[in-house]
C-alpha positions as CSV (number, residue, x, y, z in Angstrom):
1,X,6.2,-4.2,-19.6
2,X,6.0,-1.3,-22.2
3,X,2.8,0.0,-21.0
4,X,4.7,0.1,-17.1
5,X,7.8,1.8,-18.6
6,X,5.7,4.0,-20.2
7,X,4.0,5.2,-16.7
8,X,7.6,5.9,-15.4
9,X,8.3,8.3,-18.4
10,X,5.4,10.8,-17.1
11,X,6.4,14.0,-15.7
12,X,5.3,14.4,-12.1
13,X,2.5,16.9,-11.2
14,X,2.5,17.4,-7.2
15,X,-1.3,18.8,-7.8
16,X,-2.7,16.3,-10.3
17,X,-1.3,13.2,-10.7
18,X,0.5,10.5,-8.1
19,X,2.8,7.7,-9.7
20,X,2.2,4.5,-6.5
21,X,3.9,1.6,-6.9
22,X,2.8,-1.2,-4.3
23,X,3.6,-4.5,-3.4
24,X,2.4,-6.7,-0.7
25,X,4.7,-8.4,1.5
26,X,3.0,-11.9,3.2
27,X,2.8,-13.7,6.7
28,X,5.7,-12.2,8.2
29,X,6.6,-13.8,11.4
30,X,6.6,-12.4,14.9
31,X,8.5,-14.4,17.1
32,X,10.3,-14.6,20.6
33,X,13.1,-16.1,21.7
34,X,13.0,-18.2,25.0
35,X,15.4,-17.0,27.8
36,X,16.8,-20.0,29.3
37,X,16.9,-20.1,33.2
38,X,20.3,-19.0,34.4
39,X,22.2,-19.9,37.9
40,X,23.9,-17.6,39.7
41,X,27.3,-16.0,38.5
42,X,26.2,-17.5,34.7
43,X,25.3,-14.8,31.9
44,X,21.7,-14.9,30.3
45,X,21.6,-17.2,27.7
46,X,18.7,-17.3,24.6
47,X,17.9,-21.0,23.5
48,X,17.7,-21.2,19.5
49,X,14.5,-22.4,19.6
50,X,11.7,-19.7,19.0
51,X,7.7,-19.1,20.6
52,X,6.1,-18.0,17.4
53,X,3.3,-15.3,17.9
54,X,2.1,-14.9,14.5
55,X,1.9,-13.3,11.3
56,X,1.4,-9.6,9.8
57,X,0.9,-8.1,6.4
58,X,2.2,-5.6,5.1
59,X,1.4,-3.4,2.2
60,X,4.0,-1.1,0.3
61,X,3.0,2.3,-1.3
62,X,6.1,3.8,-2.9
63,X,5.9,7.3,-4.8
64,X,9.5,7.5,-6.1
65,X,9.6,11.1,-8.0
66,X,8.2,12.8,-4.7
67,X,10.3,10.1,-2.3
68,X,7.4,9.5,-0.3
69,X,6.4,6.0,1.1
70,X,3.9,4.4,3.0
71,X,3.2,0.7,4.7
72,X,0.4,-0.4,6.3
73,X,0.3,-3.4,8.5
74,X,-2.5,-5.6,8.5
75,X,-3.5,-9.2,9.9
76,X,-4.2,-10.3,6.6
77,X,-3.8,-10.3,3.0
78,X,-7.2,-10.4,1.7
79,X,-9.5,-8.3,-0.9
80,X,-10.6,-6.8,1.7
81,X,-7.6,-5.9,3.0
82,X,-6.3,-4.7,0.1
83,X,-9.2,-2.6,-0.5
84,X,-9.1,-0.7,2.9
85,X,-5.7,-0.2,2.3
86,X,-6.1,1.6,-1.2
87,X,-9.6,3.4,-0.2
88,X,-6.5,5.0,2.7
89,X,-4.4,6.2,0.3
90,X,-7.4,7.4,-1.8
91,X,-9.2,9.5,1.3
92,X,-6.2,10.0,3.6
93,X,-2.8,10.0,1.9
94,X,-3.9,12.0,-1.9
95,X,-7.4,12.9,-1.3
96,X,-6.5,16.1,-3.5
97,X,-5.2,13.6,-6.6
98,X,-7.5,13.4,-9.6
99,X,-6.2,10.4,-10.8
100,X,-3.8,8.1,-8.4
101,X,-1.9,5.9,-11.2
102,X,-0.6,2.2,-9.2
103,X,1.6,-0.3,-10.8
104,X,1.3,-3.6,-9.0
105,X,2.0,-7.0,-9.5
106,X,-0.9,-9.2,-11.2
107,X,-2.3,-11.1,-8.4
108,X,-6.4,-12.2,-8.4
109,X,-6.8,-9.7,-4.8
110,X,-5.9,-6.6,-7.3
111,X,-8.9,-5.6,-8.8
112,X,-11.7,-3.4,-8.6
113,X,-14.2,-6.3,-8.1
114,X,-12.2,-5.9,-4.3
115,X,-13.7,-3.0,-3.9
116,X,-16.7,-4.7,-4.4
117,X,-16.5,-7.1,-1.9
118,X,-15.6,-4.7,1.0
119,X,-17.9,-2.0,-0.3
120,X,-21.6,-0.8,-0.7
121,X,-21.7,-0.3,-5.3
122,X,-21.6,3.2,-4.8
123,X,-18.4,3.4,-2.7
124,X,-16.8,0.9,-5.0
125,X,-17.2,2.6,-8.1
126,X,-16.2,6.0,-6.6
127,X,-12.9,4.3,-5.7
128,X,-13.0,2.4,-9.0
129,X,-12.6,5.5,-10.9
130,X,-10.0,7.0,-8.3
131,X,-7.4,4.8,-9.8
132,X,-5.9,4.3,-12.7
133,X,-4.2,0.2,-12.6
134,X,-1.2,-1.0,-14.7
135,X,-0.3,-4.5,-13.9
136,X,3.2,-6.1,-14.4
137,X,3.4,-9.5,-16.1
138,X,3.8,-12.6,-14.9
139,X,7.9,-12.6,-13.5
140,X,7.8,-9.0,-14.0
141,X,8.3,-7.9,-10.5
142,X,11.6,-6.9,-11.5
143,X,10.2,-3.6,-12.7
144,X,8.9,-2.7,-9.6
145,X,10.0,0.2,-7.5
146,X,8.4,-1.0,-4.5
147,X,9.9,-4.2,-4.8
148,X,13.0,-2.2,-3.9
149,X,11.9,-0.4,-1.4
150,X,10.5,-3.3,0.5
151,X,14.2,-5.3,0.1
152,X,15.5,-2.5,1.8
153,X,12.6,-2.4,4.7
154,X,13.7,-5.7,5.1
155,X,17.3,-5.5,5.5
156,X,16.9,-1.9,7.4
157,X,14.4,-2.5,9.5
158,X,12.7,-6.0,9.3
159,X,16.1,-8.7,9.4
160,X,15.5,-9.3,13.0
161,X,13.1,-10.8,15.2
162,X,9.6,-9.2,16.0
163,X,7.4,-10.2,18.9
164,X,4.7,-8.9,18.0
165,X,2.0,-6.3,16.2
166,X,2.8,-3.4,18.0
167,X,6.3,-3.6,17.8
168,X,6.1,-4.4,14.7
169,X,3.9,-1.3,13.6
170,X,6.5,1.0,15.5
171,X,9.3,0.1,13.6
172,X,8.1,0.4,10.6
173,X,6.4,3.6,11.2
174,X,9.9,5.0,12.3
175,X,11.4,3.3,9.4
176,X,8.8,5.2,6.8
177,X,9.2,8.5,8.8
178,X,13.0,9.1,8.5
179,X,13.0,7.6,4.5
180,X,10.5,10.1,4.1
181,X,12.5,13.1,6.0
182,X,15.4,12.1,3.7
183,X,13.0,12.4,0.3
184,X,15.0,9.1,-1.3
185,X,14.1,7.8,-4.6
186,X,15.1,6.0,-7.0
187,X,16.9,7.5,-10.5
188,X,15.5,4.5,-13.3
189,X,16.8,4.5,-15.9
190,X,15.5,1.6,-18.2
191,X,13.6,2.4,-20.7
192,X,11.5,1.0,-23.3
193,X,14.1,1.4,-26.0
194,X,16.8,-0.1,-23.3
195,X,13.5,-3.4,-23.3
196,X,13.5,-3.7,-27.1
197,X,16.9,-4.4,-27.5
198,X,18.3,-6.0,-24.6
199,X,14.8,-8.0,-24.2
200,X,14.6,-8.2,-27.9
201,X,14.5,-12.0,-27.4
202,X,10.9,-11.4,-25.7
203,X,9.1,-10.0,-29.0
204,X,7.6,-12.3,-32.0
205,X,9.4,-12.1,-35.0
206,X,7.2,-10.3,-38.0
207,X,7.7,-11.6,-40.9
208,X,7.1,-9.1,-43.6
């Protein structure tokens, strides 16, 4: 927890450094609805029950002091995936970056041994060093960012029912492009001296 805090406390370089936070967001469901057959003078009518087409991925980029973010939607959610997915925002998104710094949550696909997988050595290790990781905890997703930028996808853009890929890839890209016109970030303001005393409860006791 302190050593993700601590990233947030770094003073953002728009030449140097980029602060990502990402989160991935699994299977979600593209569906249609079924028209039911309607006689003359009646109103169409939609039965409840649902045709499902199905799923997508999608992976959340978030860089809150520049109010820039970025999803990519994918058929999957595997190393591979995930490893396409940050070799894009390595060559394509901050090619320019020295260092990309990504917070993420602790799962067994985020690690450089992805790059691995997908990868010939050479190009793994050149993205290996690209990056610089900080992992959350287990049940710390609460810390971050991207987390709430994809609740607010959701409700904004995603609370509705999607047919299919396309579509799917439309709205989101239309979603990203005006969040991104409007620069919004986020102002956090918990700190690691707010975590040692309202999470005092999470540190051992030293006994001198």
């Amino acid at each position: 927890m302190e050593d993700v805090l601590e990233v947030y406390t770094r003073p953002y370089d728009p030449n140097d450094r980029k602060c990502v936070w990402m989160r991935p967001l699994n299977s979600w469901s593209l569906i249609i609805l079924e028209s039911i057959p309607t006689q003359p003078g009646q109103v169409e009518r939609i039965d409840y029950e649902y045709k499902r087409e199905g799923v997508a991925d999608l992976f959340m980029f978030f860089e809150p002091l520049a109010g820039k973010r970025f999803v990519n939607v994918t058929d999957h959610r595997t190393r591979k995936d995930w490893a396409e997915a940050m070799r894009n925002l390595s060559d394509v998104i901050y090619p320019q970056a020295e260092k990309i710094v990504i917070v993420m949550d602790n799962l067994n696909t985020h690690s450089p041994a992805s790059f691995y997988e997908a990868f010939e050595p050479e190009e793994a290790r050149r993205l290996t060093n690209r990056f610089e990781f900080s992992l959350f905890a287990k049940h710390g997703s609460w810390l971050n960012m991207a987390e709430i930028e994809l609740g607010i996808l959701i409700r904004q853009c995603l609370s509705r029912r999607i047919p299919d890929k396309s579509m799917l890839v439309s709205e989101v890209n239309a979603w990203q492009k005006d969040r991104i016109s409007k620069v919004v970030s986020v102002d956090w303001r918990f700190t690691t001296a707010d975590a040692r005393i309202k999470l005092k409860y999470l540190y051992p006791v030293i006994h001198v």
